[in-house]
N, C-alpha and C positions, 0 to 999 in steps of 0.2 A: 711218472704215472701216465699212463694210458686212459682215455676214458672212453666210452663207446656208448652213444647215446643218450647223453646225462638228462635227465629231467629238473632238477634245479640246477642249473647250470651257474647259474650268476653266482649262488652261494658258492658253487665248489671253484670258480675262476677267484675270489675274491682270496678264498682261505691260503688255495693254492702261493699263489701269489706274494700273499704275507709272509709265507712260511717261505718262498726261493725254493718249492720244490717245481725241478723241470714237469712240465706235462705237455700233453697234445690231444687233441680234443677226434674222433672220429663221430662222423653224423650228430652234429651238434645242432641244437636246435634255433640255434640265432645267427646270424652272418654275422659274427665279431671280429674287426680286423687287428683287434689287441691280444688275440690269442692264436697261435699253431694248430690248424685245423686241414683236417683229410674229408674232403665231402663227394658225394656222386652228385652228378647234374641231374636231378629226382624231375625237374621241368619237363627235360628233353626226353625222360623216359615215358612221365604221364603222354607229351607230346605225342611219341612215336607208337605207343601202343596204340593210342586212340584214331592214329592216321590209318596203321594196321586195319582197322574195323572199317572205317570212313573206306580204305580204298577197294574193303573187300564187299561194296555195298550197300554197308549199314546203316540205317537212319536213326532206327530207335535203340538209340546207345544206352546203358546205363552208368553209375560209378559208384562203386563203394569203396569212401574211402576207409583212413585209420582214425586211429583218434585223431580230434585238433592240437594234442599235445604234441606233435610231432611235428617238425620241419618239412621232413620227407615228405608225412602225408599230406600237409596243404600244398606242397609245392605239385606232387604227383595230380593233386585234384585241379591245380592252375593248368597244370600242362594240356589234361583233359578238355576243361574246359575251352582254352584257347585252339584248340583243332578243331571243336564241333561249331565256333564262331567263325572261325577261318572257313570251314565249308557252308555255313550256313545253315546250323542243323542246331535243334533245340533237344538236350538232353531229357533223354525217358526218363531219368531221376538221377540226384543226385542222393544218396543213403549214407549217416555218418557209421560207420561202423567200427569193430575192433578186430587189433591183427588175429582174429580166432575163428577156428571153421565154422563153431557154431555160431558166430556173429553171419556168416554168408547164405549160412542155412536158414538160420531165424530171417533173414530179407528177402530171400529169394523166395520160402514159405510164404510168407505174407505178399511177395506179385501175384504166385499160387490162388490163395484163397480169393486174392480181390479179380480174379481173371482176367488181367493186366502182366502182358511178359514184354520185356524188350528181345529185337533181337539178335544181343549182342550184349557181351557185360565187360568191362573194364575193374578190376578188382586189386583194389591198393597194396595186395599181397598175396601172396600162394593159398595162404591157411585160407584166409577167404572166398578165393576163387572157389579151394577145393569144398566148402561149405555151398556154395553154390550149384556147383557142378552134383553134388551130392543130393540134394533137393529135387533137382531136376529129372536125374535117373529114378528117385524112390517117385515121381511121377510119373513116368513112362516116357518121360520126353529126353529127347537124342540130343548130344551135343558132338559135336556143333551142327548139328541136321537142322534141330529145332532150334539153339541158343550158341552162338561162338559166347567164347569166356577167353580171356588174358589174365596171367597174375603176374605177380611183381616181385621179385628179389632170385628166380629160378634155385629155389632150394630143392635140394634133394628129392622130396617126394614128387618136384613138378614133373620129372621123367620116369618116374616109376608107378602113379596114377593111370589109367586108362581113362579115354584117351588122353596120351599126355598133353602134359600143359604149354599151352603159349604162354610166355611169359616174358620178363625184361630180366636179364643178368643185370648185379653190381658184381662189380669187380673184386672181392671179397679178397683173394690174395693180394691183390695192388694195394688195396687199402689196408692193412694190416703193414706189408712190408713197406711204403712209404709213412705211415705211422709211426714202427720201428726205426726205420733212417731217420725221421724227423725229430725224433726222440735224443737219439742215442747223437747227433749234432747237439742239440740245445742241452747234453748232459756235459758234453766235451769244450760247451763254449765257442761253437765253428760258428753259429749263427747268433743274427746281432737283432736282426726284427723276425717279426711273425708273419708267418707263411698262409695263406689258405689255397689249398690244392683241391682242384676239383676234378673227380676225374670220370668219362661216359660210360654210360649205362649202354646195353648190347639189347637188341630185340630178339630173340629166339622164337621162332616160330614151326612148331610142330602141329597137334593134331587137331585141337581143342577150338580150331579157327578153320570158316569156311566162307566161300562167296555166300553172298545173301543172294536167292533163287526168288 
């Protein structure tokens, strides 16, 4: 069995287990080194997008993450925060949010009404950024003229949005096919302990990102 992002996780490591059925965990939400797991460096991603903004100027960053239920999302909002400590810079906000646009819209509305923007938004996800980004034009305001935006996982609609999105690629074939491999070992008995493979995330940068003027 494959799992891919388990939210009870302990219960399903426990059952598994009883039962001797092979599994492998992808984006799991605990660093367990008693189970076979496939994870992206989410750190180094929050890290590098946020440097992204920091070197193109930026002072008043902002971040919205995902929920706290996720590994990803806390780890993406650690990375975050450790780059604007490293430069010396205190985050315009940090926003809990959810992976949905209209989670990016309802936050980015609400800097809207209080007349407070940063600028520069760091967004723990596509859907959100694009909730963001969407907000901003039903205002009138430019991006990234007015606001650079970054999102996180580069899915499909991040290049096909105007202007497209900067974002961080996971590896989404890598992780699947060493999932697979890891699997189809621990079905066959090749393997004797548990693995956790981590493997980096890619910054993509396109249109959605500009020098701060």
């Amino acid at each position: 069995m494959i799992l891919l992002s388990p939210v009870r996780e302990n219960e399903f490591v426990l059952e598994l287990k009883k039962k001797g059925i092979p599994f492998v965990m992808l984006d799991n939400q605990h660093r367990n080194p008693s189970v076979t797991s496939v994870m992206v460096d989410n750190f180094k991603g929050g890290y590098e997008a946020t440097k992204h903004l920091i070197d193109l100027g930026h002072k008043d960053i902002a971040h919205i993450s995902g929920t706290d239920l996720f590994l990803s999302s806390r780890e993406r909002e650690r990375g975050f925060l450790f780059a604007m400590e490293e430069a010396g810079l205190t985050p315009f906000a940090v926003e809990r949010g959810r992976f949905e646009v209209v989670s990016g819209y309802e936050i980015a509305s609400k800097w809207l009404a209080e007349g407070k923007l940063p600028s520069a938004v760091f967004a723990s996800d596509d859907h959100i950024a694009l909730g963001v980004m969407d907000a901003l034009k039903n205002s009138g305001l430019r991006v990234p003229q007015d606001v650079s935006i970054v999102g996180y996982d580069d899915q499909l609609l991040a290049s096909q949005f105007r202007p497209k999105l900067t974002t961080v690629r996971q590896p989404a074939r890598l992780i699947g096919r060493h999932g697979v491999e890891l699997l189809l070992d621990a079905i066959n008995g090749e393997t004797k302990k548990n693995v956790t493979l981590q493997l980096e995330p890619q910054l993509i940068v396109r249109d959605s990102t500009a020098r701060k003027e």
